[in-house]
N, CA, C and O atoms as CSV, one atom per row, in Angstrom:
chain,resi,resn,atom,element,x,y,z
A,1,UNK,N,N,-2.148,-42.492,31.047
A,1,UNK,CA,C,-0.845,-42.288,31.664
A,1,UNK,C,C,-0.196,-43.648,31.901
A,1,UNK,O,O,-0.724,-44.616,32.449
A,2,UNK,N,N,1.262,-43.546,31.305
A,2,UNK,CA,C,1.833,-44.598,32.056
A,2,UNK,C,C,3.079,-44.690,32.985
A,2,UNK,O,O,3.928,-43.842,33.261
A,3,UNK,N,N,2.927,-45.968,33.376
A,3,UNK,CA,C,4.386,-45.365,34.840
A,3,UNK,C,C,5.258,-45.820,34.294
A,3,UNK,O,O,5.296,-46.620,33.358
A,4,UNK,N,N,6.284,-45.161,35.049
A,4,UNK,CA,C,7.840,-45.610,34.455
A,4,UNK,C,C,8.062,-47.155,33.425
A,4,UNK,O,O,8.320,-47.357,32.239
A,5,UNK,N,N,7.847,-47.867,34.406
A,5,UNK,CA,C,8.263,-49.423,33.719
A,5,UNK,C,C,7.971,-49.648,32.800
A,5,UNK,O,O,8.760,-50.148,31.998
A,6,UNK,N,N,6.010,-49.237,32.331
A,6,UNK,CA,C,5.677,-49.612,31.213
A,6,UNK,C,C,5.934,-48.914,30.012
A,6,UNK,O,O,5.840,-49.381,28.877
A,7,UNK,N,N,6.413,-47.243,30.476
A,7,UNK,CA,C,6.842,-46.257,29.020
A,7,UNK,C,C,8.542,-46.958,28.770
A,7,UNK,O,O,9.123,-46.895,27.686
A,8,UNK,N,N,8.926,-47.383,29.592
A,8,UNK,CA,C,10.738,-47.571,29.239
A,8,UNK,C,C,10.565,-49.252,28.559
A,8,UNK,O,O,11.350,-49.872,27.842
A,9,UNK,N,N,9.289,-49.636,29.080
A,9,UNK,CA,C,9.591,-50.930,28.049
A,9,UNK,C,C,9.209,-50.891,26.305
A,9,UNK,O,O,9.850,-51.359,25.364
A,10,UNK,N,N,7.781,-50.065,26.325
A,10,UNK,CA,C,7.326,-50.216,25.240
A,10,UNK,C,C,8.574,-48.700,24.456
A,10,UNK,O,O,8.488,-48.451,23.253
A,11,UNK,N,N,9.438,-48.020,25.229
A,11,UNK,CA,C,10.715,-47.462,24.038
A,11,UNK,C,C,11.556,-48.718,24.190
A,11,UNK,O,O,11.602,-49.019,22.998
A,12,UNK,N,N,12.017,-49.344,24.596
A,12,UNK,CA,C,13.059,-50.706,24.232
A,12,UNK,C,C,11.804,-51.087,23.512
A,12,UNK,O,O,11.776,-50.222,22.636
A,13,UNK,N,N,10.839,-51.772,23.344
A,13,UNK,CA,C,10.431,-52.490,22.314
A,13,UNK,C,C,10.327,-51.414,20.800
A,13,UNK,O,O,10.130,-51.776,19.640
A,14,UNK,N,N,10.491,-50.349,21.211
A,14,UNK,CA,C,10.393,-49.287,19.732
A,14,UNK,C,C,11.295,-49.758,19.323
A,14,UNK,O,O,11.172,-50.560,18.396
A,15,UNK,N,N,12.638,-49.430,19.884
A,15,UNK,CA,C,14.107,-49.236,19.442
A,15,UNK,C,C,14.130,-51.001,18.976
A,15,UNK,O,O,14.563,-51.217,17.844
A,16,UNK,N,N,13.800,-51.910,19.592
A,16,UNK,CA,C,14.024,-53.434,18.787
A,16,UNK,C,C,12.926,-53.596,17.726
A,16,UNK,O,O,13.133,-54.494,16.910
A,17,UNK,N,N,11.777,-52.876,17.592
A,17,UNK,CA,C,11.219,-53.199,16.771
A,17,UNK,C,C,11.184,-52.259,15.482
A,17,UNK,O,O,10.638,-52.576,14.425
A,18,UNK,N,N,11.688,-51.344,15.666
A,18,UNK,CA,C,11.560,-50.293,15.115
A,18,UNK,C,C,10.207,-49.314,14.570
A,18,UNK,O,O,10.130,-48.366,13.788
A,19,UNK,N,N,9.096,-50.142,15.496
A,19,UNK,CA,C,7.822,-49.566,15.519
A,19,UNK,C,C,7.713,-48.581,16.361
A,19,UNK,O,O,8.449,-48.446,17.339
A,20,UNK,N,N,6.557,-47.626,15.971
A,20,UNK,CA,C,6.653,-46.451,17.299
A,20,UNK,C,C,5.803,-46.979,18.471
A,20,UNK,O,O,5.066,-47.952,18.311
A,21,UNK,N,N,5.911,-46.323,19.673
A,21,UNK,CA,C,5.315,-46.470,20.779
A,21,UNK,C,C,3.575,-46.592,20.146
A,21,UNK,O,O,3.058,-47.710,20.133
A,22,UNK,N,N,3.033,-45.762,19.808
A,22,UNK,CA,C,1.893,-45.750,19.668
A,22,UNK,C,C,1.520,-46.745,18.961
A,22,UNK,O,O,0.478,-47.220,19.414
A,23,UNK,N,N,2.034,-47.464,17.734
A,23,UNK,CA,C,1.909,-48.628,17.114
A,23,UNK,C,C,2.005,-50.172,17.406
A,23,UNK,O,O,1.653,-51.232,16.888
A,24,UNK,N,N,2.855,-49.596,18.822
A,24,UNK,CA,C,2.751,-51.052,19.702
A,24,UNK,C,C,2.043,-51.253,20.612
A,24,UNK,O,O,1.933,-52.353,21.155
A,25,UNK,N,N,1.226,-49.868,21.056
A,25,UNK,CA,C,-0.206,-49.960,21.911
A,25,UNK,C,C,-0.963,-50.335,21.311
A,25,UNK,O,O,-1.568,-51.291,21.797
A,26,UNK,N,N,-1.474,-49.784,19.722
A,26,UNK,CA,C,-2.298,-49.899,19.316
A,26,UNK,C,C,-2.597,-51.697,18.728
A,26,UNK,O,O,-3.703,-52.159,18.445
A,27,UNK,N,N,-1.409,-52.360,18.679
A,27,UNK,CA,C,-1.582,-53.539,18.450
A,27,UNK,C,C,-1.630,-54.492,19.290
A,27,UNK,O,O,-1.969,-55.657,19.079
A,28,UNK,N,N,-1.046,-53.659,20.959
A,28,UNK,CA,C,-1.802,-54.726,21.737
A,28,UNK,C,C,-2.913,-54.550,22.542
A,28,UNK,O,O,-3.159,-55.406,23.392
A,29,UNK,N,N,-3.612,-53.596,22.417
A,29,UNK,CA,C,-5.658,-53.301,22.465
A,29,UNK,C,C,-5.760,-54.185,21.245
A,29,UNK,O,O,-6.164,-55.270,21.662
A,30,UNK,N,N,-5.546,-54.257,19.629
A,30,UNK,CA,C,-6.730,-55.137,19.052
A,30,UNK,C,C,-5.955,-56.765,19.497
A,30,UNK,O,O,-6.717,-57.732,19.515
A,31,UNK,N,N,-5.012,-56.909,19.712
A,31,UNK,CA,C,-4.394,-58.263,20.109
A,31,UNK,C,C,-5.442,-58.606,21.353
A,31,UNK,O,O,-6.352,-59.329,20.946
A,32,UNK,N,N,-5.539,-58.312,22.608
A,32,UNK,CA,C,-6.041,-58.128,23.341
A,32,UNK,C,C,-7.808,-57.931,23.810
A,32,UNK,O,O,-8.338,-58.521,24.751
A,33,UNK,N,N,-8.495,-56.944,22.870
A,33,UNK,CA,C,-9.423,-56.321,23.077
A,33,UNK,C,C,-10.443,-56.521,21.747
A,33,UNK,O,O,-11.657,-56.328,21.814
A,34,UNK,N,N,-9.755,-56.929,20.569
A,34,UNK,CA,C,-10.432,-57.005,19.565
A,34,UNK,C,C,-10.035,-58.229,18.691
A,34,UNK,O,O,-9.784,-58.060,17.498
A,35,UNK,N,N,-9.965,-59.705,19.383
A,35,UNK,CA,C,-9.008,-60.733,18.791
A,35,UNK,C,C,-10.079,-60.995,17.311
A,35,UNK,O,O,-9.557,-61.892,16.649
A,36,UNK,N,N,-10.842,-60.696,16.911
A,36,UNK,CA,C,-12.042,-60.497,16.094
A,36,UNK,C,C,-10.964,-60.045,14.772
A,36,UNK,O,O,-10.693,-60.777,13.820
A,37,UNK,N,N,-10.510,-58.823,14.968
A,37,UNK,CA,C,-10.092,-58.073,13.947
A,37,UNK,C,C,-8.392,-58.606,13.324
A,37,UNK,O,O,-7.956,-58.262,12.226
A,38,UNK,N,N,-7.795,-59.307,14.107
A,38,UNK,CA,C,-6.594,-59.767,13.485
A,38,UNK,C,C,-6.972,-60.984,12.426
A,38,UNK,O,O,-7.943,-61.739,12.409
A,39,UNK,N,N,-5.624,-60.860,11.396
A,39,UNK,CA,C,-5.579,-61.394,10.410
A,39,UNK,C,C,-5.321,-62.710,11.112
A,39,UNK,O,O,-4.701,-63.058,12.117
A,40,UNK,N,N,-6.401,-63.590,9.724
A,40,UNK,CA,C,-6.005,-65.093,9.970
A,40,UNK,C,C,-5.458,-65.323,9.391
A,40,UNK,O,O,-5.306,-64.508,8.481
A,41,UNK,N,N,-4.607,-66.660,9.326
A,41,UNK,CA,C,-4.147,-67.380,7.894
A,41,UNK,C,C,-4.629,-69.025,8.389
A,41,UNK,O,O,-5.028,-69.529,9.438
A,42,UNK,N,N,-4.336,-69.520,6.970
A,42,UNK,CA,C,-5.044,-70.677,7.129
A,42,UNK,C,C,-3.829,-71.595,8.029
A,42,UNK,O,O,-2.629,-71.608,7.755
A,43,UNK,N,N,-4.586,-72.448,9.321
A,43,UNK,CA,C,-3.236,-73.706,9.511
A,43,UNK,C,C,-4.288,-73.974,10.697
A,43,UNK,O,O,-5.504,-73.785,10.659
A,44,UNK,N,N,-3.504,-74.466,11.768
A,44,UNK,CA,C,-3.784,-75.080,12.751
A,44,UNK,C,C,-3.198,-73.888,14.064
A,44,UNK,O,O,-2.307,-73.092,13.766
A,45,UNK,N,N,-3.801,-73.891,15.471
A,45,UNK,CA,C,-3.244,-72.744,16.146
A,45,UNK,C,C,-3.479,-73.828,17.747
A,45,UNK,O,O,-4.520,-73.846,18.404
A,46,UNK,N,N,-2.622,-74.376,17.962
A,46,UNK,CA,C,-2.613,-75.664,18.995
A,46,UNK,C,C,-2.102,-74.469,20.563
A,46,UNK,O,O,-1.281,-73.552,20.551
A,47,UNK,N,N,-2.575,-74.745,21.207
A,47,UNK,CA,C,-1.845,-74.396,22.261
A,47,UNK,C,C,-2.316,-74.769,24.285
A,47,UNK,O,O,-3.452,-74.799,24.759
A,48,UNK,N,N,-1.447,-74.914,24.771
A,48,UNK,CA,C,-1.830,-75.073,26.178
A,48,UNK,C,C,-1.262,-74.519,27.343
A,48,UNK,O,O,-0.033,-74.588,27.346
A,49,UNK,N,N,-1.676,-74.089,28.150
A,49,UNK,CA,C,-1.121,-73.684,29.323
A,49,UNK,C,C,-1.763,-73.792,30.825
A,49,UNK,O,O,-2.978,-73.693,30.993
A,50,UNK,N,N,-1.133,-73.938,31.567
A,50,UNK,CA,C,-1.802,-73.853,33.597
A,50,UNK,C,C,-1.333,-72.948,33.897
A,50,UNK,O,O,-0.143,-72.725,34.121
A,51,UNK,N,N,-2.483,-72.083,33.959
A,51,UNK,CA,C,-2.266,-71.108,35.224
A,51,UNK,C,C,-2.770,-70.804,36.730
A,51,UNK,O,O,-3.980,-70.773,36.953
A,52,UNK,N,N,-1.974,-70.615,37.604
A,52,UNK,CA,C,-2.869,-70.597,38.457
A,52,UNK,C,C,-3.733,-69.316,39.312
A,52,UNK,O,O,-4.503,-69.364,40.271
A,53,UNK,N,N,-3.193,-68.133,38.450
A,53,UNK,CA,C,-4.377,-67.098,38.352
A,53,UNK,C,C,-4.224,-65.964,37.017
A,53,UNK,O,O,-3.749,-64.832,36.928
A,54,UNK,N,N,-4.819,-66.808,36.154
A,54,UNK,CA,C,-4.871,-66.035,34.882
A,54,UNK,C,C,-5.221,-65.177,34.853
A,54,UNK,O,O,-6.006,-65.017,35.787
A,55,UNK,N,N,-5.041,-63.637,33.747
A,55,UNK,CA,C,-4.960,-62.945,33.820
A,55,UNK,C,C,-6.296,-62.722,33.092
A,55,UNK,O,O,-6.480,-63.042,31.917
A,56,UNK,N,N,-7.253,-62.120,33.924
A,56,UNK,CA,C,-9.265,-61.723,32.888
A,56,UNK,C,C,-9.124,-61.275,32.072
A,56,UNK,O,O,-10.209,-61.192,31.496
A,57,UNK,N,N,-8.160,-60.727,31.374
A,57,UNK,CA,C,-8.154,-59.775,30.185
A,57,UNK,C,C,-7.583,-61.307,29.244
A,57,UNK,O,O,-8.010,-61.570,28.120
A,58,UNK,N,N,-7.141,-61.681,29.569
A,58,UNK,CA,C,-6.980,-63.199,28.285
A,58,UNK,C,C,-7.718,-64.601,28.842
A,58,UNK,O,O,-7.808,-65.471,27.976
A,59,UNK,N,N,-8.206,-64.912,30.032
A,59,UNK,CA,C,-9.303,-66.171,30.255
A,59,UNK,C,C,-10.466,-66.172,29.308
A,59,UNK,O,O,-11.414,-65.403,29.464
A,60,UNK,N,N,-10.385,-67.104,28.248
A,60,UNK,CA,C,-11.727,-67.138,28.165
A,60,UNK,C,C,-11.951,-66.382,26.659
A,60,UNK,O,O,-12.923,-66.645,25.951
A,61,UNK,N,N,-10.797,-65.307,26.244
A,61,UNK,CA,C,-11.267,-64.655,25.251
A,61,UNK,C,C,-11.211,-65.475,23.815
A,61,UNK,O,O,-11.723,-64.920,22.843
A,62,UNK,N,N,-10.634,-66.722,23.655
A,62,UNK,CA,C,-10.822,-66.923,22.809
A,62,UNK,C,C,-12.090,-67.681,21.945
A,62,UNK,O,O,-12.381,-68.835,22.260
A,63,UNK,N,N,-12.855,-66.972,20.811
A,63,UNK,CA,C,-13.759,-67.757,20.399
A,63,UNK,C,C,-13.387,-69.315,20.229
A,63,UNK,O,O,-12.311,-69.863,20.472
A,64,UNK,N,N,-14.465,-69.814,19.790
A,64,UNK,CA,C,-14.091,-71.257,18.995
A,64,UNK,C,C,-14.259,-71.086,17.330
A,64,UNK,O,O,-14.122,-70.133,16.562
A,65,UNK,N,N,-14.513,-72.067,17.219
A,65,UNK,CA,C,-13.687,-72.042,15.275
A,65,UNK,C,C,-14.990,-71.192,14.796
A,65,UNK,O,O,-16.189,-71.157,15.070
A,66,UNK,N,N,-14.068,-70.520,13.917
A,66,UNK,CA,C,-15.119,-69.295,12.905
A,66,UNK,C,C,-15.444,-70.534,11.488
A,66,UNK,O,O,-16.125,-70.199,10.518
C-alpha cells in the first residue's frame, strides 16, 4: 500500500516519463535492492556526498570494483 504522496508522485513521474507506475517501482527495488543486477558500461563513476543521517537503505550499499 501506498499513501497519498507517494502514489501521486510516482503518476507525475508516469505521465513525465511515460513509464507505468509499476515499471518505476520495479526499477527502483533493483536500483536500490539489487545494485548487482543493473547494467554497467564501461567509464569512471566518481562521486561524493555528507550526510548527516543517511538513509540505511543506500549507506554502505555500494560494492567496490567488480
Amino acid at each position: 500500500m501506498l499513501d497519498e504522496e507517494h502514489f501521486v508522485f510516482l503518476a507525475r513521474e508516469s505521465m513525465r516519463t511515460g513509464l507505468s507506475r509499476s515499471e518505476l517501482v520495479r526499477r527502483a527495488l533493483d536500483e536500490t535492492f539489487r545494485p548487482e543486477a543493473r547494467k554497467r558500461l564501461r567509464g569512471f563513476d566518481v562521486s561524493f556526498g555528507l550526510w548527516r543521517h543517511p538513509d540505511a537503505a543506500l549507506a554502505g550499499r555500494r560494492a567496490g570494483p567488480r
